[in-house]
C-alpha positions in Angstrom: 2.0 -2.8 -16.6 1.9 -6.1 -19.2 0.4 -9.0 -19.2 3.3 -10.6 -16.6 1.4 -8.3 -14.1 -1.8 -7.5 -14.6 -3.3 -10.0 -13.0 -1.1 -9.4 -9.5 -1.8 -5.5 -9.6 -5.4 -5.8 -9.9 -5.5 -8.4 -7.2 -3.3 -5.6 -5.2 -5.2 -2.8 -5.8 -8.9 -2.5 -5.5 -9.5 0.2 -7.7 -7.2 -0.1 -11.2 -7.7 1.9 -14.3 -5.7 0.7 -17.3 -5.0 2.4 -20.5 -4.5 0.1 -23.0 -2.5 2.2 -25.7 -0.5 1.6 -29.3 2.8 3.2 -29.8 2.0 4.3 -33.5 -1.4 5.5 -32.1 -2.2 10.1 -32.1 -5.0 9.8 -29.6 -2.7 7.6 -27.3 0.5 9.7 -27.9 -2.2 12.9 -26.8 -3.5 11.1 -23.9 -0.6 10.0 -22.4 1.1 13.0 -20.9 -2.8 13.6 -19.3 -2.6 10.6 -18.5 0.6 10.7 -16.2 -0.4 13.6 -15.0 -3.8 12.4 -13.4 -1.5 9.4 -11.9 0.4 12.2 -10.4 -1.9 14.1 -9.1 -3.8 10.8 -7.4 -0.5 9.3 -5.9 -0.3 12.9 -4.1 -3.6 12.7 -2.7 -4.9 10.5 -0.4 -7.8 8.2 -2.0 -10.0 6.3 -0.4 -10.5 3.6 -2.1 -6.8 4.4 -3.3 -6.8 4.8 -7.6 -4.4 3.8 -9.5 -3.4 4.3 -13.4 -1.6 2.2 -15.6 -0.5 1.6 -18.9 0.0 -1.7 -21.2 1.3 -1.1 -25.0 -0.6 -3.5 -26.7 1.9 -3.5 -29.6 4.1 -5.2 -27.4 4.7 -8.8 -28.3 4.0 -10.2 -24.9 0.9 -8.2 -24.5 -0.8 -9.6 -27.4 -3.1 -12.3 -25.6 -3.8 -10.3 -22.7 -5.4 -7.5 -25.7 -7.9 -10.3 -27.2 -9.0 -11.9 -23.9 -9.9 -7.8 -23.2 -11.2 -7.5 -26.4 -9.1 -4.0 -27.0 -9.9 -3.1 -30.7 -8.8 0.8 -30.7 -6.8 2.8 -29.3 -6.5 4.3 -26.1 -9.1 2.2 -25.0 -9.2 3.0 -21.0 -10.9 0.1 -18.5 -11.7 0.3 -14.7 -11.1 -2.5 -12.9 -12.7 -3.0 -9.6 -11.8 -5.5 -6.6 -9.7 -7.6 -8.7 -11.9 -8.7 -11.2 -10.5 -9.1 -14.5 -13.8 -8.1 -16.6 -13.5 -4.4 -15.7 -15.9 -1.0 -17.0 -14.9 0.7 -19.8 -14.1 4.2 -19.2 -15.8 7.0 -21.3 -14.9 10.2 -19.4 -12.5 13.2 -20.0 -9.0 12.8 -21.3 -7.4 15.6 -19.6 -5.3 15.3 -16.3 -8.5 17.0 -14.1 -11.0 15.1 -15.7 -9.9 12.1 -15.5 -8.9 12.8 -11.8 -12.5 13.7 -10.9 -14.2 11.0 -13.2 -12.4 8.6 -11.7 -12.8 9.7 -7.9 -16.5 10.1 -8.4 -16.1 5.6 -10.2 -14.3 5.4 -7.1 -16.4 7.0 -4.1 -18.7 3.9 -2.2 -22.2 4.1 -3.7 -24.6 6.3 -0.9 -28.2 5.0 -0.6 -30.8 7.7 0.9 -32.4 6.3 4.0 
């Protein structure tokens, strides 16, 4: 993902989770093989709403702009996005494959009331 398609995917996708990452960064290079491995295991599954995971190097020239107007200061820095807004949660959760995978279900499942 970059900042020539960010906007379209979260308009796409209801339910977007977005790890904003530095190519230089130790915590990012850790995270990311967890990282593909949650998207993985989600694309196998059948979601409801569906998740998604993706990436944007913020070193990357062309991502520059879309890294202030988010605010990202360190790295990874992991946001939710919901319904296509662009002013999405920031994730705190696990940063291995399963934990992320159930974090990010339970962000996910519709909010139950009690009658």
């Amino acid at each position: 993902m970059d900042a020539d398609n960010f906007a379209s995917t979260l308009q796409e996708h209801p339910f977007v989770a977005v790890s904003f990452t530095a190519s230089w960064c130790g915590h990012c290079k850790r995270l990311e093989p967890e990282w593909a491995k949650a998207a993985e295991i989600l694309a196998t599954h059948k979601n409801d709403p569906p998740i998604v995971l993706a990436q944007v190097d913020c070193t990357a020239d062309k991502n520059a702009g879309l890294t202030k107007d988010l605010d990202i200061t360190a790295f990874p820095t992991i946001i939710v996005f919901r319904d296509a807004a662009t002013d999405g949660e920031v994730y705190d959760g696990p940063r291995v494959a399963d934990g992320i995978v159930d974090a990010l279900r339970t962000l996910a499942a519709p909010i139950v009331e009690p009658m």
